[in-house]
C-alpha positions in Angstrom: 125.4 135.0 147.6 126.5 137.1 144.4 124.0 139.7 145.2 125.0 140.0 148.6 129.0 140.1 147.2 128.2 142.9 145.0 126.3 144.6 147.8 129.4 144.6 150.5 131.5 145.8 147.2 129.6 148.6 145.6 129.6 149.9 149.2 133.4 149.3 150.0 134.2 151.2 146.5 131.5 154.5 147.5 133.4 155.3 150.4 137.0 154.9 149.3 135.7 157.3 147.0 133.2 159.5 149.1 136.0 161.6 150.6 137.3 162.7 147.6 133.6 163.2 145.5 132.5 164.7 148.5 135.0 167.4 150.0 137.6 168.1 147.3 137.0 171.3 145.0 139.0 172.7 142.3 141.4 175.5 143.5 140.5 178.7 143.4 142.2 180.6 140.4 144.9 182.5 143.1 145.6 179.8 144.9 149.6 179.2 145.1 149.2 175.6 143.4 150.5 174.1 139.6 152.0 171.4 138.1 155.3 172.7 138.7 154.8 172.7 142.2 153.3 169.2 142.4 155.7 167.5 140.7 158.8 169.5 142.5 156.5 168.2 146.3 156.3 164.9 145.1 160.0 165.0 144.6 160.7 166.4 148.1 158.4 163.3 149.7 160.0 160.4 147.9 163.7 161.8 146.5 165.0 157.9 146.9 162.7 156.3 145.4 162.2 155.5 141.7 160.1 158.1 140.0 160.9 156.9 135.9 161.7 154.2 134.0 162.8 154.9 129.8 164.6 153.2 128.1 166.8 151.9 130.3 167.8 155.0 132.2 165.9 155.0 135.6 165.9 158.1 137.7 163.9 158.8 141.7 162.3 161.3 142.2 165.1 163.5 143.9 167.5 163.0 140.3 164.2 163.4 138.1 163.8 167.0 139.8 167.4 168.1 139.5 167.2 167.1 135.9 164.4 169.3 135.5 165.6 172.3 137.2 168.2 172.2 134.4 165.9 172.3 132.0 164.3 175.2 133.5 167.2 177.1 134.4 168.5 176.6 130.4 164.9 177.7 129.3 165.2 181.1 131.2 168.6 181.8 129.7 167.1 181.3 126.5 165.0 184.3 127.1 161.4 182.1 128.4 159.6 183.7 130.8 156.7 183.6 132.9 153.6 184.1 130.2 155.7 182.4 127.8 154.0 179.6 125.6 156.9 176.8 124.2 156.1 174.9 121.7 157.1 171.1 122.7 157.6 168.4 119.9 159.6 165.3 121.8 158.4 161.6 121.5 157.5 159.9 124.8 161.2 160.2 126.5 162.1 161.6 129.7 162.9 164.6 128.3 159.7 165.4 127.1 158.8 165.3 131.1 161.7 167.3 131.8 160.6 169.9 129.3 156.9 170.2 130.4 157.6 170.4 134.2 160.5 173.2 133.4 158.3 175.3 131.7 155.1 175.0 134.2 158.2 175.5 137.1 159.0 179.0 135.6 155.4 179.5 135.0 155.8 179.3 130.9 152.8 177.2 129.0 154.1 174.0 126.9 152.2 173.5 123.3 152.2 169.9 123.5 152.3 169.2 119.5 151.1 165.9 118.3 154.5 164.1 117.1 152.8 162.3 114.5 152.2 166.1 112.5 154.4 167.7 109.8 153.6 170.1 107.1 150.5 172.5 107.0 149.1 171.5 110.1 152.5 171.4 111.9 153.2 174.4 111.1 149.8 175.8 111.9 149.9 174.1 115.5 153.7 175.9 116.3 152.3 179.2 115.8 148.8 179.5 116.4 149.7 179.0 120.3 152.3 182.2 119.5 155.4 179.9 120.3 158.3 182.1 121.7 160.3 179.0 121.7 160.0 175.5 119.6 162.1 172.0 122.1 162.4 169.8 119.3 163.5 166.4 119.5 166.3 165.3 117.7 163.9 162.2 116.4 161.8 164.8 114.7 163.9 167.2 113.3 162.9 166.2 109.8 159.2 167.4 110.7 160.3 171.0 111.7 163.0 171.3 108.8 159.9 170.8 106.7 158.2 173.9 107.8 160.6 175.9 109.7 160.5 178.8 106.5 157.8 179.3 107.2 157.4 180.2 110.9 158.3 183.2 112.5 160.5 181.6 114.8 164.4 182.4 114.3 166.6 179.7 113.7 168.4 180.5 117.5 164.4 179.9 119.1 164.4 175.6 117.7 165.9 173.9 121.1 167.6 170.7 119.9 167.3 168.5 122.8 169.2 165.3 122.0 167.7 161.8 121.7 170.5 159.0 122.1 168.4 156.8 120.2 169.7 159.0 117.0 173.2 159.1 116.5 173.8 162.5 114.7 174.7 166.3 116.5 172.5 169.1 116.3 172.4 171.1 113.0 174.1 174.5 112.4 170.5 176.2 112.2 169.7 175.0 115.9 170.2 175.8 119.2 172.0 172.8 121.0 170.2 173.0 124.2 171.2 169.5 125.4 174.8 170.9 125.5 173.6 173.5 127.8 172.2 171.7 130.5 175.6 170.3 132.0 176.8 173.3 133.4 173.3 174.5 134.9 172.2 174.3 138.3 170.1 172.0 139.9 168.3 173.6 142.6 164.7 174.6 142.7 163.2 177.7 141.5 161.7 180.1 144.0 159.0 181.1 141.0 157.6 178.3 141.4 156.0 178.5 144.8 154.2 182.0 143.2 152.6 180.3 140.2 148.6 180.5 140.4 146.4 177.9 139.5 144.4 180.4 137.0 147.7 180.4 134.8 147.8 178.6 131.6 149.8 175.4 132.2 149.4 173.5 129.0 147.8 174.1 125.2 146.7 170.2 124.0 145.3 170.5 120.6 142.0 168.7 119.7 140.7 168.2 116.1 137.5 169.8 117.6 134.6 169.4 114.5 136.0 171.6 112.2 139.2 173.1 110.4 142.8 172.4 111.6 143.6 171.3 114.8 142.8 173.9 118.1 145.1 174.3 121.0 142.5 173.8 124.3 143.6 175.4 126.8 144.8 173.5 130.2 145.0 175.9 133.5 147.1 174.5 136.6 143.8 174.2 138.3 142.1 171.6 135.9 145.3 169.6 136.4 144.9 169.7 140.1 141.2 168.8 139.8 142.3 166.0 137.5 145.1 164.4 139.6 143.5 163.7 143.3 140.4 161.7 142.0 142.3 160.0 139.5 144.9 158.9 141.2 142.8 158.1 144.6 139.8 157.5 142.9 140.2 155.8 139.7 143.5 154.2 140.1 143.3 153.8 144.2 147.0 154.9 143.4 149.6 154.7 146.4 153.6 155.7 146.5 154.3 151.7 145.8 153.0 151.5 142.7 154.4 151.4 139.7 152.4 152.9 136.3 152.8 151.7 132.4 152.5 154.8 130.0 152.6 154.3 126.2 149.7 156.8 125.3 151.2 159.6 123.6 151.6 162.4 126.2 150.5 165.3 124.0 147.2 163.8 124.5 145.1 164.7 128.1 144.8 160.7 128.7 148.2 159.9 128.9 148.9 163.1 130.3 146.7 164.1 133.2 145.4 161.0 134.0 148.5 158.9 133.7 151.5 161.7 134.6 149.2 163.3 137.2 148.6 160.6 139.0 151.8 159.3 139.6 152.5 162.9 140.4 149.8 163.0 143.0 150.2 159.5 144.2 154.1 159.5 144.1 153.6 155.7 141.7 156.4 155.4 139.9 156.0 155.6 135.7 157.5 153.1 133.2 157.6 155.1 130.5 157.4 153.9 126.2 158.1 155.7 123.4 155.1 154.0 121.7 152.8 151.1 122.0 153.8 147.0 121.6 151.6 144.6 121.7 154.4 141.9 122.0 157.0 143.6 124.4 153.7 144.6 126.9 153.5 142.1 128.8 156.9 140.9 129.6 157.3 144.5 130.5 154.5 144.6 133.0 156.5 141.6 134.3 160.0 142.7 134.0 159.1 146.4 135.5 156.3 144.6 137.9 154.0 147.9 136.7 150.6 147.6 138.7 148.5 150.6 136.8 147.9 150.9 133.5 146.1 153.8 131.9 145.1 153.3 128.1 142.9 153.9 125.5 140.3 151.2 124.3 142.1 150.6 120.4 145.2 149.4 122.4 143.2 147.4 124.3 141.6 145.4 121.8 145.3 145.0 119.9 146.1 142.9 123.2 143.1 141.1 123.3 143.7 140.1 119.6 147.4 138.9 120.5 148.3 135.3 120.9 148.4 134.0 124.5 151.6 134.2 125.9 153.5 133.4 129.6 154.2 136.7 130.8 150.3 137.8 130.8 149.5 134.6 133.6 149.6 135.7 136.9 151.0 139.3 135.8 150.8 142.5 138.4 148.4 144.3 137.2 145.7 145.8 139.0 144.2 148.3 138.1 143.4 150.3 134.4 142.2 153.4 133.5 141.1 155.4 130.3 138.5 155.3 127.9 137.5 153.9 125.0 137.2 150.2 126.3 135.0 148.0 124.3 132.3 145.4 126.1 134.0 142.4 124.9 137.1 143.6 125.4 136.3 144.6 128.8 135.7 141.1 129.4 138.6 139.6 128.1 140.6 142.0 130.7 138.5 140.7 133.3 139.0 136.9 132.5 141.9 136.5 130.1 144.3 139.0 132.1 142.8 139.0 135.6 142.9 142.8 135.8 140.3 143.5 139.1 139.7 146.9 138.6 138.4 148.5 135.1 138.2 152.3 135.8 136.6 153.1 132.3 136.1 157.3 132.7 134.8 160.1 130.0 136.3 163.9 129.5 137.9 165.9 127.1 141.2 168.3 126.9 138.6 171.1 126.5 135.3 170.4 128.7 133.8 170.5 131.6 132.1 167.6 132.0 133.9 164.1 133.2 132.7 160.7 134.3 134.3 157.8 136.3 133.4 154.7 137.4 133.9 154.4 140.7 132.4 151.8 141.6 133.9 149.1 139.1 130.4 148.3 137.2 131.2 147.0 134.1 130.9 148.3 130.3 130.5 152.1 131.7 131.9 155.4 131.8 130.3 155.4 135.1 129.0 158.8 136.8 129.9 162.6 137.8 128.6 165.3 139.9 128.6 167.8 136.9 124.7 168.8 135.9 124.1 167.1 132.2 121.4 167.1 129.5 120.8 164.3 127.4 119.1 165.9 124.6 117.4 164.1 120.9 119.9 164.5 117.9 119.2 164.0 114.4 122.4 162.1 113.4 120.9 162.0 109.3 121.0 166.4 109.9 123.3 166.2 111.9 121.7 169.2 114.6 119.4 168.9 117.8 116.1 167.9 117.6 113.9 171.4 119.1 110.0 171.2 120.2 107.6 172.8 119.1 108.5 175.8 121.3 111.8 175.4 119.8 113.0 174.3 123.3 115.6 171.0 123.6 114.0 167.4 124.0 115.4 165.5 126.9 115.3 161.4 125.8 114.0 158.4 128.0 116.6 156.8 130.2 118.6 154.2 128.0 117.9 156.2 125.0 121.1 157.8 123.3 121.3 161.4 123.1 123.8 164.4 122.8 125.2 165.5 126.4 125.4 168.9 127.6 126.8 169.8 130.5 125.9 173.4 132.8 128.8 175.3 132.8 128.7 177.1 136.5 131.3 178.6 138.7 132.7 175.3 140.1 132.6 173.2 136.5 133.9 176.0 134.0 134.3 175.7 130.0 137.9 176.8 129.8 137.6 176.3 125.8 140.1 177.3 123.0 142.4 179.8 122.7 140.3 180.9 120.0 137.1 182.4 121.4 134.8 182.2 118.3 135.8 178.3 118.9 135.1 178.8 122.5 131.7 180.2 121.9 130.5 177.9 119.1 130.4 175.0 121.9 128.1 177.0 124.4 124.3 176.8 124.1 122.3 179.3 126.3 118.7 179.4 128.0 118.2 176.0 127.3 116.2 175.2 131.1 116.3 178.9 132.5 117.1 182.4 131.2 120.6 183.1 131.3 121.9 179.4 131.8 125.1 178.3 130.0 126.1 174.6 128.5 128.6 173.0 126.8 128.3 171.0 123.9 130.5 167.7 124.3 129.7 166.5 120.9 128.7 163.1 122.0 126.4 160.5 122.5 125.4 159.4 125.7 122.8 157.1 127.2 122.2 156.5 130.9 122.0 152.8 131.8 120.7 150.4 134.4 124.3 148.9 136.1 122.4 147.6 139.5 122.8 148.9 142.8 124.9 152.0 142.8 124.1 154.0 145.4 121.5 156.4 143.4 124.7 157.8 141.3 123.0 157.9 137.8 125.6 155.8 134.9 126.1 156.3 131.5 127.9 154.6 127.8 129.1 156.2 125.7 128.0 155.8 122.3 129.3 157.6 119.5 130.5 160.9 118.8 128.1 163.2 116.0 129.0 166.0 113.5 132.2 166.6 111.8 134.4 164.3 114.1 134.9 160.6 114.5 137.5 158.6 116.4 140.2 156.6 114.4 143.1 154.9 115.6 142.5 156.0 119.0 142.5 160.0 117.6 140.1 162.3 116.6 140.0 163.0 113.3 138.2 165.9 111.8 136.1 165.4 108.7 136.4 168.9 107.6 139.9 169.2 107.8 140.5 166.2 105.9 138.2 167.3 103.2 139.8 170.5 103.1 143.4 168.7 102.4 141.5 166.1 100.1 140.6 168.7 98.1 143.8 170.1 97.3 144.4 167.0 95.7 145.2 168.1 91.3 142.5 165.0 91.0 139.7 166.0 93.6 137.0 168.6 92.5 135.4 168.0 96.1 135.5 165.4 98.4 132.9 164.4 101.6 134.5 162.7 104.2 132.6 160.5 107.0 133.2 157.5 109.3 132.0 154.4 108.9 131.8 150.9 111.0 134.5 148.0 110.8 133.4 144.6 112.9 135.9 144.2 115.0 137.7 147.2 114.2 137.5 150.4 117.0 136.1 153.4 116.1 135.1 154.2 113.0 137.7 153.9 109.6 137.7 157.2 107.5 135.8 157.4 104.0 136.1 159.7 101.3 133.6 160.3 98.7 135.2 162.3 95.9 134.0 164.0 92.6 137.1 163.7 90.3 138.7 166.9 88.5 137.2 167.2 85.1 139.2 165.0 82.8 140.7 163.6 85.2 140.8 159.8 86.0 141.4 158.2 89.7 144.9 157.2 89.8 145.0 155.2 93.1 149.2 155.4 93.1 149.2 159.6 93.0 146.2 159.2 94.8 148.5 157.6 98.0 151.4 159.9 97.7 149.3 162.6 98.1 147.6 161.2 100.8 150.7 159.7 102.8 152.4 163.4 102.0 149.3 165.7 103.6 148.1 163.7 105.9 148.9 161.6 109.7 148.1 157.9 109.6 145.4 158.0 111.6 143.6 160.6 109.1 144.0 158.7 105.8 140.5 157.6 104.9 140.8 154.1 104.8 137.9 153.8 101.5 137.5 156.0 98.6 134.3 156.2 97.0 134.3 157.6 93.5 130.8 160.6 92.9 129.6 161.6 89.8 128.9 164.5 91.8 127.6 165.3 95.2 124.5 165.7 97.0 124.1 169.1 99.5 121.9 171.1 101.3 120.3 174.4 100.4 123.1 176.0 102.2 125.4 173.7 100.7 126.6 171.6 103.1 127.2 168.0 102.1 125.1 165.2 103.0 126.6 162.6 105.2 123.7 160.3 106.5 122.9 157.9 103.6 126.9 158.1 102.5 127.1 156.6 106.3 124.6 154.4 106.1 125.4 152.5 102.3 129.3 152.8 103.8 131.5 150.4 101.7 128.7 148.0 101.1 128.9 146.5 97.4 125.4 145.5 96.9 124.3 149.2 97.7 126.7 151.3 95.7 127.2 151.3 91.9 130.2 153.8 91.9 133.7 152.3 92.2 135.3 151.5 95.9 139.0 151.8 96.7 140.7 150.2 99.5 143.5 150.8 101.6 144.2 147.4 103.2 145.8 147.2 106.4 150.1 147.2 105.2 149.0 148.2 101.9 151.4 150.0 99.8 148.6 151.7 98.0 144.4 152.5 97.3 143.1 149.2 95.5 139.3 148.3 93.8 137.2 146.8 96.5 137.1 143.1 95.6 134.3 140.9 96.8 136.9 138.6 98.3 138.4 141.4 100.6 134.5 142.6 101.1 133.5 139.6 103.1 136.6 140.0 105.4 135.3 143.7 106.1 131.7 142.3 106.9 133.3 139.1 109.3 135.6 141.2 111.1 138.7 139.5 110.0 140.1 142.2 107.7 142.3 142.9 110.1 142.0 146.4 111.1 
């Protein structure tokens, strides 16, 4: 009887999704069609009914529109025009929205800068996208006041927008664009009907595998392909629905798959500044949310949570993201009754995406994109090649690095940089002349039953310079590079390693100390929490006599990896930041057998 369940479901699932796999194509790059326009439709189709919920203020859809016209009208006096890029540093407000559909209204690009950013790379993120504008949030002002010498931006081009959570006025240096947005009109902006879908709608910055941060580049038409299957697809989104968003929005999960569904769909969004594991389920209640779109690190910080009332018998229905651990996939299932588990894979920069459409468990289920799964040596980090010097496809349920063919209809839009661009494509891999993208990840392609001959894959780990921490990516190199400005770091190597319980992998920094100088874990913090976002910290410091490279002197990572924090393999000293910890600390035995039973709490 459960085979012949299954059966009647995997079918019923294919052909809610057919339509949309099947017939919908990406617009072509002159068709008349943007996130501007989306959003401004969605508002003409449902002006009375509730489009936002933040922080108490709720807005429809017909408000949330006039709100943003505003914006945009205020952004044109300001000098922004069509080509413009805006750099846009706002925490998770309505605002932010306001801001991002302005600028794609007008047809203007919005930087979306990661919040959590200040000094070097900050700065670097503001004006490698050539910012004619920076809308800062009052709640970050401190960040930008920290760098703002050294940018070329004029003190009149920093747009204060106001955050009522912050009881202070905008600074003499500053534009006070909130106090300009009273007096503008609200009606829509005939611009916006002309705005291609080969324009530049967003730059969302990726740690990629090396240096600072990169600003991929986000045309109007990969949002449109993003929204429909998304939202019909993934979420089976409709008009009644409700959505809780507390991924950060300068990220593509919160944004495109959260924001543009509801966009597409017409669902309405309960917006939060930032993640709570206590306050998310009486909000699910309390805002009777029925979509949920997440990443799998805040998934397994509700699964870790006491029981409480408000998660029995809650609304919600369906989830979607990535990231979401087997085990924790089943306490979803059981523990929280969620029905639908729409686990999917992409990046801000790629061309390749996967979505499980048909609700099989622990995958990132399956795509129409063409995909290579080829052998990696993880130890040398670089592809395994024949003897012909030709790429090695692995056996099914084998992991290997994905490619993906980059063709007319699944285009590598890249970086802004195009020496970035370029270092992810590999050519004539099958045939003369044929292009693919490197995702930088590996993939396997499992067994999940009877799914209608659509090959599905797990994701397994992510190779190179880049590892995921914290629900970010954090680039090895960059760290290093910061690391080794450090007055007691001659050269540091810096790696991921494996936590039970813990997702992703925690950073680890092996350093060779300055001569004469000794490790002094307090200066050794202050440094660290100066230079560097939470989620990069390395969470263990390993102390080299020196360091082990290659002939062409790149450092070794694979046996650092592999002996990882372990006491019984390691002679050199191990420092500790413990989860709340005010500071690095030796590595105790005591503290070590947490790590290894997964109740360290990380």
């Amino acid at each position: 009887m459960k085979k012949i369940i299954e059966f009647f479901r995997v079918i019923w699932n294919f052909f809610q999704a057919a339509p949309t796999l099947i017939f919908f194509k990406p617009p072509l790059e002159d068709a008349k069609t943007s996130l501007g326009l989306m959003f401004q439709t969605t508002a003409a189709t449902y002006p009375e009914k509730s489009a936002i919920v933040c922080e108490g203020q709720e807005l429809n859809w017909s408000e949330f529109n006039c709100l943003t016209n505003q914006f945009a009208h205020s952004l044109k006096q300001q000098g922004v025009t069509r080509g413009d890029c805006v750099a846009v540093l706002i925490e998770n407000r309505t605002e932010l929205l306001c801001s991002i559909f302005a600028l794609a209204k007008i047809g203007a690009t919005a930087g979306l800068i990661n919040t959590g950013l200040t000094d070097r790379p900050l700065a670097h993120c503001i004006s490698t996208v050539n910012s004619k504008k920076c809308l800062v949030g009052q709640e970050l002002l401190a960040s930008v006041m920290g760098v703002k010498e050294g940018l070329e931006l004029a003190d009149k081009d920093y747009l204060w927008v106001a955050d009522k959570q912050v009881n202070q006025g905008a600074p003499e240096w500053a534009t006070d664009f909130s106090a300009t947005l009273a007096d503008m009109p609200t009606d829509n902006h005939p611009e916006t009907e002309d705005i291609a879908a080969g324009e530049i709608a967003l730059y969302i910055f990726t740690s990629g595998t090396t240096g600072l941060p990169k600003p991929a580049i986000v045309y109007h038409r990969k949002i449109m392909s993003a929204a429909k299957p998304y939202s019909t697809v993934g979420f089976h989104a409709k008009s009644s629905d409700r959505m809780y968003i507390c991924l950060p929005l300068y990220h593509a999960t919160g944004f495109l798959l959260g924001i543009g569904s509801c966009l597409h769909s017409g669902a309405s969004m309960f917006l939060r500044r930032r993640f709570s594991a206590t306050q998310f389920w009486p909000e699910v209640q309390k805002y009777q949310t029925t979509l949920f779109v997440y990443v799998g690190e805040l998934c397994r910080y509700l699964a870790m949570a006491p029981e409480c009332p408000e998660e029995k018998n809650n609304p919600l229905k369906t989830m979607l993201g990535n990231g979401l651990r087997p085990d924790v996939w089943d306490m979803f299932r059981n523990r929280f009754g969620v029905k639908r588990i729409t686990e999917i894979y992409g990046s801000s920069e790629g061309n390749v995406s996967f979505l499980n459409i048909l609700n099989k468990d622990s995958t990132i289920g399956t795509g129409s994109v063409v995909v290579m799964l080829v052998k990696y040596d993880i130890e040398n980090d670089e592809i395994v090649l024949d003897e012909n010097g030709k790429v090695i496809e692995v056996e099914p349920g084998e992991a290997g690095l994905m490619l993906g063919q980059i063709d007319d209809r699944y285009k590598f839009d890249g970086y802004k940089s195009a020496d970035a661009t370029n270092d992810k494509i590999l050519t004539d891999l099958r045939e003369p002349g044929d292009r693919w993208f490197n995702t930088g990840d590996l993939i396997r392609k499992i067994d999940v039953g009877f799914a209608m001959g659509l090959p599905h894959y797990q994701f397994v780990d992510r190779v190179g310079d880049t590892f995921r921490w914290r629900a970010e990516n954090v680039s090895t190199n960059e760290v290093g590079e910061i690391l080794n400005a450090c007055e007691q770091v001659e050269i540091s190597n810096v790696y991921g390693v494996d936590i039970p319980g813990a997702e992703g992998k925690a950073g680890m920094a092996a350093i060779t100390l300055s001569p004469g100088q000794k490790f002094n874990p307090a200066a050794f913090t202050e440094f660290v929490d100066r230079e560097l976002p939470v989620f990069a910290r390395p969470v263990f410091v390993r102390i080299e006599q020196e360091q082990d490279t290659t002939g062409t002197f790149k450092l070794f990572k694979g046996k650092l990896k592999q002996q990882a924090y372990h006491l019984d393999q390691i002679e050199e000293s191990i420092y500790v930041r413990q989860p709340k910890a005010d500071q690095y600390e030796l590595l105790d035995r005591a503290f070590y057998e947490q790590l290894v039973n997964g109740t360290a709490g990380y």
